[in-house]
C-alpha positions in Angstrom: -31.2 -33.2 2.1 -34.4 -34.2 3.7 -35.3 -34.2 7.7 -35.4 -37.4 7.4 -33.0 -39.6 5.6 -30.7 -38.0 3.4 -30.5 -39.5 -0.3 -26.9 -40.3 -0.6 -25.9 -43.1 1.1 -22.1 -43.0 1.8 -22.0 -46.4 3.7 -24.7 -49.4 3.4 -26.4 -48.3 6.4 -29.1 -51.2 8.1 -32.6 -50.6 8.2 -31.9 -49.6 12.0 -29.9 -46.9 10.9 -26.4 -48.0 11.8 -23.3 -50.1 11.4 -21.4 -52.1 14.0 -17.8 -53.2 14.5 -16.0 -54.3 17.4 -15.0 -51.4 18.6 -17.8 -48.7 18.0 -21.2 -48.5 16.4 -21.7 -45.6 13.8 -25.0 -43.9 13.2 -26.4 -41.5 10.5 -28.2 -38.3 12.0 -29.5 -34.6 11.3 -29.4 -32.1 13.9 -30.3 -28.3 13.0 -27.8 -25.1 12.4 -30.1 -22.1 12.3 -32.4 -23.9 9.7 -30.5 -26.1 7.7 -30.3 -29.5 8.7 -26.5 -31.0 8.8 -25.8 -34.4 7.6 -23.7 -36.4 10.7 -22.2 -39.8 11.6 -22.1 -40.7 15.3 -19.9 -43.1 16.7 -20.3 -44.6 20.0 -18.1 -46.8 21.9 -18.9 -50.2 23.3 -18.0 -49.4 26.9 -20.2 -48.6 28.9 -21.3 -44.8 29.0 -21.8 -42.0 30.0 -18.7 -41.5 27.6 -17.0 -38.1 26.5 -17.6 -36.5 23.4 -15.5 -35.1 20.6 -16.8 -32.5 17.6 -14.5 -33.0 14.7 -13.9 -30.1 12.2 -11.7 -30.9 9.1 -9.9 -28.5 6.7 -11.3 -26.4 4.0 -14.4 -27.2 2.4 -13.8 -30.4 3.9 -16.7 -32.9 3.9 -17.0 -36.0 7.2 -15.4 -38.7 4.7 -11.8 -37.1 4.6 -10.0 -36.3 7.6 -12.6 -36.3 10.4 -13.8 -40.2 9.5 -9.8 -41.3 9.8 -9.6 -39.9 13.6 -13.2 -40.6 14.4 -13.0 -44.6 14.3 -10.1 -44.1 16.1 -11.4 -42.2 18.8 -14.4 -43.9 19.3 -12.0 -47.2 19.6 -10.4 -45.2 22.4 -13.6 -44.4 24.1 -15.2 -41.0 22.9 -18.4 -40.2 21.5 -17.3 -39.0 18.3 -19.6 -36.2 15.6 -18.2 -35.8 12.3 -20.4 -34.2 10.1 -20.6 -32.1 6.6 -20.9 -28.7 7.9 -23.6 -26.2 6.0 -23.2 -25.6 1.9 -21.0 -28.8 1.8 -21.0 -32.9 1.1 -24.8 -33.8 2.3 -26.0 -30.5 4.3 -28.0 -28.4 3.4 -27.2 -24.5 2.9 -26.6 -22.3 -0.1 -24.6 -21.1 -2.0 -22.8 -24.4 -2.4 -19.8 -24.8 -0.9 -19.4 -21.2 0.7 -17.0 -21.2 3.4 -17.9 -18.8 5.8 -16.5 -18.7 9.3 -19.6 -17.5 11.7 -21.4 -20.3 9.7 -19.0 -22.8 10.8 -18.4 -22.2 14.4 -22.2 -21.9 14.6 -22.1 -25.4 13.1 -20.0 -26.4 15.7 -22.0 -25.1 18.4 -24.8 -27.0 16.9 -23.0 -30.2 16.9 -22.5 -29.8 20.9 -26.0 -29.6 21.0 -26.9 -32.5 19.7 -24.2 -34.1 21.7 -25.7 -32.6 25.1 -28.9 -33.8 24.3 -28.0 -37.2 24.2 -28.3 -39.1 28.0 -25.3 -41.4 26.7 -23.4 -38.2 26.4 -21.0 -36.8 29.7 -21.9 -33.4 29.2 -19.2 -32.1 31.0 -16.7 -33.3 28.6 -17.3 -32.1 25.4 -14.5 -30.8 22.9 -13.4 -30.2 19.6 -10.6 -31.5 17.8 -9.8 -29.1 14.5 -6.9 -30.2 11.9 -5.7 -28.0 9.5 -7.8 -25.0 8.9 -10.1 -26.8 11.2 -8.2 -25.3 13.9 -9.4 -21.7 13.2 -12.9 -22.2 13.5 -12.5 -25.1 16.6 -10.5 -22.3 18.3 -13.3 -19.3 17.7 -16.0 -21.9 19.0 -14.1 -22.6 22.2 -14.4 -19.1 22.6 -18.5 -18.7 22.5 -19.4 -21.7 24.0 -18.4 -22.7 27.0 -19.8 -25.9 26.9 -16.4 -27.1 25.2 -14.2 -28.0 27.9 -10.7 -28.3 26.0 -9.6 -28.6 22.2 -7.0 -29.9 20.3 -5.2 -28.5 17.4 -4.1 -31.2 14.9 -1.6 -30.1 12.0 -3.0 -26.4 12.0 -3.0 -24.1 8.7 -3.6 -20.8 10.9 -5.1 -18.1 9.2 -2.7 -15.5 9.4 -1.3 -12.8 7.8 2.3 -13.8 7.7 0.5 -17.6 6.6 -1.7 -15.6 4.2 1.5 -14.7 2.6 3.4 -17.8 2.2 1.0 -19.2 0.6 -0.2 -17.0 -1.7 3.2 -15.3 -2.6 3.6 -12.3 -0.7 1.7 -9.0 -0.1 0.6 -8.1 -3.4 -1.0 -11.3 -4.1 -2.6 -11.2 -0.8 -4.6 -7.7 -1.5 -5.3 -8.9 -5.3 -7.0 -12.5 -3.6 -8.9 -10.4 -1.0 -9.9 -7.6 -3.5 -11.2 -10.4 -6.0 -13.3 -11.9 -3.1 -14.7 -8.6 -1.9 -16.0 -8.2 -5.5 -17.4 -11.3 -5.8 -19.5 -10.6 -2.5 -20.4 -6.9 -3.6 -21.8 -8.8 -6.5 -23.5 -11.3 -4.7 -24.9 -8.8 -2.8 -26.5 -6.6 -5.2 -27.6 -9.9 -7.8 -27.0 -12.8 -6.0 -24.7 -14.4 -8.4 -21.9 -16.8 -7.3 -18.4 -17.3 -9.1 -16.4 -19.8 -8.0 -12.3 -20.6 -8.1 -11.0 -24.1 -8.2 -10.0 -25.5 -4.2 -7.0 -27.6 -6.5 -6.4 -27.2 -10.2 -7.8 -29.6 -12.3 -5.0 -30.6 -14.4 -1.6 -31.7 -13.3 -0.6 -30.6 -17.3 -2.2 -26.9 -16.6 -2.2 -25.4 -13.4 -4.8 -22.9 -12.8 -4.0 -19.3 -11.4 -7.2 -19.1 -9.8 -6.9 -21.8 -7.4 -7.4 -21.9 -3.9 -4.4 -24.0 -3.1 -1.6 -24.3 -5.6 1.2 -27.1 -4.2 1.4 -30.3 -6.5 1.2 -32.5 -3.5 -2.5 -31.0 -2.3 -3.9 -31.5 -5.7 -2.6 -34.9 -5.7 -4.7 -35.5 -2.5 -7.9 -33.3 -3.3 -8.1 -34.4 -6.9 -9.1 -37.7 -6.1 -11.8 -36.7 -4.0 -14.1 -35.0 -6.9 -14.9 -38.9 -8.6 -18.5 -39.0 -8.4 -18.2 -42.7 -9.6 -21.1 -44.9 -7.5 -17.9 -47.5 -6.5 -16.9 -44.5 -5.0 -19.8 -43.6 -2.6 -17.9 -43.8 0.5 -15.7 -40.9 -0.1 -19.0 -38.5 0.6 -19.5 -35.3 -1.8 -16.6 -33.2 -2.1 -16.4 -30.5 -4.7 -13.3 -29.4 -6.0 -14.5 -25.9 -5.8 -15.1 -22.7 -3.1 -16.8 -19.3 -3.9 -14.9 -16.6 -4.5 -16.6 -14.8 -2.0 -15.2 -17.3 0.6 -12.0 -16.3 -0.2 -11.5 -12.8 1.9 -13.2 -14.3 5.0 -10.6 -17.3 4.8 -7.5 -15.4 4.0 -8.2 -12.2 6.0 -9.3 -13.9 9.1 -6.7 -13.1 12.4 -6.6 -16.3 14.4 -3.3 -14.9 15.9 -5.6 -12.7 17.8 -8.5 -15.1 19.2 -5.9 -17.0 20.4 -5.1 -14.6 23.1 -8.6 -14.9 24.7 -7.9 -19.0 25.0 -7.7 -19.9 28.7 -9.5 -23.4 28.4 -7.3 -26.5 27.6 -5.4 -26.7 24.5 -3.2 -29.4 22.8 -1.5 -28.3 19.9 0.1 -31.3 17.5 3.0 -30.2 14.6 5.3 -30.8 12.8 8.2 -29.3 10.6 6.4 -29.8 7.3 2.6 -29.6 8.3 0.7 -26.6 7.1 1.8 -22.6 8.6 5.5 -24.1 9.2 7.5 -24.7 12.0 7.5 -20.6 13.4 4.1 -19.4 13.4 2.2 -22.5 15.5 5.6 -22.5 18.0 4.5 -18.6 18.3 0.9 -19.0 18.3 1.4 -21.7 21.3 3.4 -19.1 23.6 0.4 -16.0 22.7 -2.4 -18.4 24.6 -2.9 -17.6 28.1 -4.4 -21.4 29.0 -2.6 -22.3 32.2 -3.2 -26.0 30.9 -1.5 -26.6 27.6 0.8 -29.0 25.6 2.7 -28.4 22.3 3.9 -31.7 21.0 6.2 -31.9 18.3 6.0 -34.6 15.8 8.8 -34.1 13.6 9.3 -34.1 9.9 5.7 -35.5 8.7 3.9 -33.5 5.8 0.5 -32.0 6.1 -1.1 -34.8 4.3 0.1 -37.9 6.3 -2.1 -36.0 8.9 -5.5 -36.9 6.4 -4.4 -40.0 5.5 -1.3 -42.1 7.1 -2.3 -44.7 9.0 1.1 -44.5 11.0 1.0 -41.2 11.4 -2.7 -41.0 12.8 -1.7 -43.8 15.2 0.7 -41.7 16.3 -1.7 -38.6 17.1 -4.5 -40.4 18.5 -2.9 -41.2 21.7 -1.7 -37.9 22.4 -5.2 -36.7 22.2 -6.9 -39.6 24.4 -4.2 -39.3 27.2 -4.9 -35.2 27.1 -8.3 -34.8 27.1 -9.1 -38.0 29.7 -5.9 -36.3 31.9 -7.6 -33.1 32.6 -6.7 -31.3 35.8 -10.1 -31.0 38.0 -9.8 -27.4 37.7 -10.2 -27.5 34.4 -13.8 -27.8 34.8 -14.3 -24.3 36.5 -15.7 -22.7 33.5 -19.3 -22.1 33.8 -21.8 -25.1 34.0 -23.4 -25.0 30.5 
């Protein structure tokens, strides 16, 4: 991607540089992450501003058209500034290796993305959060914790990195140390020659499942699959590459979120449900470990991870939960340092 216009166009974007509808305008923009430029679409209401603002982060190796862009129009409808955007190595940004997930990478990315929200005089800089679904979550939660710009965050549908996670889904403790040793070889080898393997996110055949993929449920790869057309009909859907180093894999699966969330004490809404990603224990026990004296657990019921990408109903559902929390803040909630 250039620093100017990036040269895949997801949307038919006017000569101005945006699209309107009745609800929101949406924009194209670059802002920097320690030297690569990020490819972003801004939405922005059409109430009157200064409005509050809301980073979206999707799950893995996500790029802005999945996830983020079904809660963004919906948020921005509700009154939000809303930043969805492909964070570094992925979709339109720049970065390399492609499609390396690494966690400092993203929560600086994230940081980034309030910048270029506080910049803006449209902007109510003192309500600015991050909204993270699925493994989204991880990295919206170890942002929160460096910048304290972000005044709350929401946790939509969460696939916490944990051990006891790490192990239901890759089939127990042995599999766990084989993934992570793998992954720490790739990155010793990177190291020392700078080459890059890569394992499928989804295997590429319903027929032949591969071994080496990152996620191995039938009903993911029926989602992601879909996602790696490069047809030009298809534009809209963004860049998504049905691939992730193997190097990503140690800093993914070996991460301890069940940790960071000790050190929360800003605003927190958690959304889940029975079948959405880490089950119903570890989120329930996650929830009681933060120390935020202003948080909400709702409980949705029986809906599956992936009605959280992609159900219309189910999205409805969410999206007022999260307006009524973060424009319902308690006043003391903006005690943390000015920014």
């Amino acid at each position: 991607m250039t620093k100017s216009e990036p040269p895949f166009q997801t949307q038919p974007w006017s000569a101005s540089g945006g699209l309107e509808s009745r609800s929101y305008s949406v924009h194209r923009i670059g802002f920097e992450s320690y030297g690569s430029m990020l490819a972003g679409n801004l939405f922005l209401p059409k109430s009157s501003g200064p409005w509050p603002a809301i980073v979206i982060v999707g799950p893995v190796a996500f790029v802005k058209e999945q996830a983020p862009l079904q809660y963004a129009t919906r948020l921005a409808a509700e009154g939000f500034v809303v930043l969805i955007f492909d964070p570094r190595c992925h979709g339109e940004s720049e970065g390399l290796p492609r499609r390396n997930e690494n966690p400092t990478a993203k929560v600086a990315d994230i940081c980034a993305a309030v910048d270029a929200l506080v910049a803006r005089p449209d902007v109510d800089r003192q309500r600015i959060f991050v909204l993270g679904i699925c493994q989204g979550v991880n990295w919206t939660i170890e942002a929160a914790r460096k910048d304290l710009r972000i005044r709350a965050i929401c946790l939509v549908a969460g696939h916490y990195l944990t051990p006891q996670v790490a192990r239901m889904y890759l089939g127990g403790e042995e599999a766990v140390a084989a993934r992570l040793a793998k992954s720490l070889r790739a990155a010793e080898t990177n190291r020392q020659t700078g080459e890059v393997g890569y394992v499928p996110i989804v295997s590429s055949s319903f027929l032949t499942p591969d071994r080496d993929a990152l996620l191995a449920a039938s009903f993911v790869q029926s989602f992601y699959i879909r996602w790696a057309d490069r047809h030009p009909m298809l534009a809209h859907r963004g860049l998504w590459e049905n691939r992730i180093t193997e190097m990503s894999e140690h800093l993914i699966w070996g991460h301890r979120i069940d940790q960071s969330v000790q050190d929360l004490q800003l605003p927190v809404l958690m959304l889940h449900a029975d079948r959405a990603a880490s089950g119903p224990d570890v989120p329930r026990q996650l929830f009681e470990a933060i120390p935020s004296s202003h948080k909400k657990l709702v409980w949705l019921g029986t809906q599956g991870q992936i009605q959280f990408y992609e159900d219309p109903i189910t999205i409805d559902v969410v999206i007022p939960h999260l307006s009524d929390f973060l424009t319902n803040l308690p006043p003391e909630t903006e005690n943390r340092p000015d920014p």
